[in-house]
LUMKOL-914537 format. One record per residue (C-alpha): residue in three letters; x, y, z negated. Coordinates in steps of 0.001 Angstrom, whole numbers, plus 500000, padded with zeros to 6 digits. Example, Ala and Ser with C-alpha at 12.3 -4.5 7.8 and 13.67 -1.06 7.14 Angstrom:
<rs>
ALA512300495500492200 SER513670498940492860 
</rs>
This chain:
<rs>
UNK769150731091829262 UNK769042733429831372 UNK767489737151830371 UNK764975738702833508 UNK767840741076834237 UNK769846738335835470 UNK767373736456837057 UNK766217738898839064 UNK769752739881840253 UNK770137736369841100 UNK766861735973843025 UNK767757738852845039 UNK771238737687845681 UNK769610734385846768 UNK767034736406849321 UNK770125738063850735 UNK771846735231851214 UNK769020733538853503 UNK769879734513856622 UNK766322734109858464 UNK764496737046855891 UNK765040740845855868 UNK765564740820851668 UNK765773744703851773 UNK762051744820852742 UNK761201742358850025 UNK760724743557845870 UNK761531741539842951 UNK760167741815840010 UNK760711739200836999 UNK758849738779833854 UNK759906735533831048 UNK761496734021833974 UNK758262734256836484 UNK759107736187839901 UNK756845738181841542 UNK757689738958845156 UNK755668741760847073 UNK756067743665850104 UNK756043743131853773 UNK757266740603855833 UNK757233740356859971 UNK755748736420859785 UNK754167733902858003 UNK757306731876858768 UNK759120734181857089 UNK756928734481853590 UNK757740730765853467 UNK761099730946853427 UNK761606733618851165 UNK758969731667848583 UNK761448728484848770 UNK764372730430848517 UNK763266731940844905 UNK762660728258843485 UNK766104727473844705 UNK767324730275841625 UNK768273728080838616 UNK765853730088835635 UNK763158730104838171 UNK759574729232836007 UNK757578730064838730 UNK756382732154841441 UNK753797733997842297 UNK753772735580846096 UNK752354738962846541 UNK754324739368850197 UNK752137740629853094 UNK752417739419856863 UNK752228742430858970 UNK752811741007862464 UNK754343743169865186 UNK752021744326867892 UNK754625742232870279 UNK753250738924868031 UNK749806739087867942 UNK747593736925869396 UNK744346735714869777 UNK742709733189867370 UNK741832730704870317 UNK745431731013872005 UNK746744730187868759 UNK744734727070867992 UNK745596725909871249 UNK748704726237870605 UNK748626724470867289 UNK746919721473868328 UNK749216720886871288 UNK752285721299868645 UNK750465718798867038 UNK750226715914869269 UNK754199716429870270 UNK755482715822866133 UNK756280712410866560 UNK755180712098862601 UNK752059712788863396 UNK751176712371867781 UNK749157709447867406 UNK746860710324864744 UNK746103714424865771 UNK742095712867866615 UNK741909712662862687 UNK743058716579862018 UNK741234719836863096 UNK742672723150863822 UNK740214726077862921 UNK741855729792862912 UNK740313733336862499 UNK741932735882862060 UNK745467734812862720 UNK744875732257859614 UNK744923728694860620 UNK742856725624858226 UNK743707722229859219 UNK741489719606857660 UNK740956716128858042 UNK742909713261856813 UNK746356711036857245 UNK747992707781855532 UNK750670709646853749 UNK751622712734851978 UNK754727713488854369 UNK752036713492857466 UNK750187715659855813 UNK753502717811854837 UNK754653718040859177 UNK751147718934860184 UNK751750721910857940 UNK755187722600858556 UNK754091722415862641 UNK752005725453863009 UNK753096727213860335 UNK756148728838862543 UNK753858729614865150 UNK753973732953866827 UNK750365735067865456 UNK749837733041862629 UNK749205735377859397 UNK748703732333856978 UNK747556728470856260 UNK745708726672854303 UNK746337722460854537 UNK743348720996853674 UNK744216717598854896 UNK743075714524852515 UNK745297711652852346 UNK743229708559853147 UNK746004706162851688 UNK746163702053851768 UNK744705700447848663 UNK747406699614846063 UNK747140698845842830 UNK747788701532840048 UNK750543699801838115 UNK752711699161841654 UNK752148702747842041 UNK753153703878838783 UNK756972700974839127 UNK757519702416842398 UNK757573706132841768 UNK759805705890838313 UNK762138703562840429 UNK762576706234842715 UNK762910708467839682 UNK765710706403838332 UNK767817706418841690 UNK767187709781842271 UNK771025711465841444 UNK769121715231840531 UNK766494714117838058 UNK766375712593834533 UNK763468710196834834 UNK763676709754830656 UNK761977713572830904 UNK759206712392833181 UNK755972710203832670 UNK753800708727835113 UNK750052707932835113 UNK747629706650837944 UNK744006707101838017 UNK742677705420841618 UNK745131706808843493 UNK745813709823841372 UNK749054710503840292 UNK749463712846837022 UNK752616713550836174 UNK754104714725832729 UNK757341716012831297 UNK760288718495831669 UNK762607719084834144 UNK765766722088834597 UNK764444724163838129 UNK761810724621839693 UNK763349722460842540 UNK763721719857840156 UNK759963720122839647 UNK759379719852843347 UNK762025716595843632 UNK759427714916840800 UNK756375715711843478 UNK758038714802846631 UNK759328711479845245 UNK756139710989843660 UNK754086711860846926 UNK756572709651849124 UNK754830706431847006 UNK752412704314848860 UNK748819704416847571 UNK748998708115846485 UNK746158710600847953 UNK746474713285844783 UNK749124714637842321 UNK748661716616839648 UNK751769717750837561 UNK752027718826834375 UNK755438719200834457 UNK756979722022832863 UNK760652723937833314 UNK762593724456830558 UNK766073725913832092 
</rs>
């Protein structure tokens, strides 16, 4: 186990090591294995990145993101430019160009909401990972809903711990499933935080899902 000392040296080493951030502008603090980042960054885009490079740390609990976007005057842009620009980013992801009459873009303040709904979690995942790159944009909430084909709770519940069991990173004897109407609750223990996150994704990747909720906790 590692002591906060450690971790933090390791998150840091990590933040460095991601090309795309500037790490020096970026503080670290750690406390019983949960990293707090704060500080400035130049985009949204770039607050990402740093966040997912953190889980990547093996120790990693969890995470919890003070960073600031404080765009360059050269950046900024208007809320209407940017939602034009979002929804025509929108209808060229080939994930998700035939379906961009179901989502809304709404942005003020540099902050962009998309709402509406799709048929599956990884639609709702490239809507997100679309616009949130953009040039301007300060933040973003995905509100999507997953409207989901009908599927019944116990072929929900086989397919997700077979994908558990072929799944060469995770221990599906740590994990439980149950579905509720296509919720998905999910119980156990897993090394990493990116462990964690390979439970959700397979999970989400199962037909019939619309909502997860984990209760899965790390235990390095």
């Amino acid at each position: 186990m590692k002591t906060d000392t450690e971790l933090q040296r390791d998150v840091m080493d990590e933040l460095q090591w991601e090309p795309s951030i500037k790490a020096a502008e970026i503080r670290v603090g750690v406390k019983d294995g949960v990293v707090t980042l704060s500080g400035y960054v130049d985009t949204f885009g770039e607050k990402c990145i740093a966040e997912r490079a953190v889980v990547r740390v093996f120790g990693v609990r969890a995470v919890e993101g003070e960073l600031k976007v404080r765009l360059p005057s050269s950046v900024k842009r208007l809320d209407e430019d940017i939602a034009q620009v979002a929804a025509n980013a929108l209808k060229w992801n080939v994930w998700i160009s035939r379906m961009t009459d179901r989502i809304k873009v709404e942005v003020k303040n540099g902050w962009i909401t998309l709402s509406g709904d799709v048929d599956w979690w990884y639609q709702k995942d490239a809507a997100g990972d679309t616009v949130r790159n953009l040039i301007g944009v300060q933040g973003l909430s995905n509100n999507i809903a997953i409207n989901p084909v009908t599927v019944k709770g116990q072929a929900v519940k086989d397919k997700i711990e077979s994908a558990f069991q072929r799944n060469a990173i995770l221990d599906a004897r740590r994990i439980k499933v149950e579905t509720l109407a296509g919720k998905v609750i999910l119980r156990g223990s897993v090394r990493s935080w990116a462990e964690r996150e390979q439970v959700e994704r397979a999970a989400c990747a199962a037909p019939g899902v619309s909502e997860i909720e984990s209760h899965i906790i790390i235990h390095p």
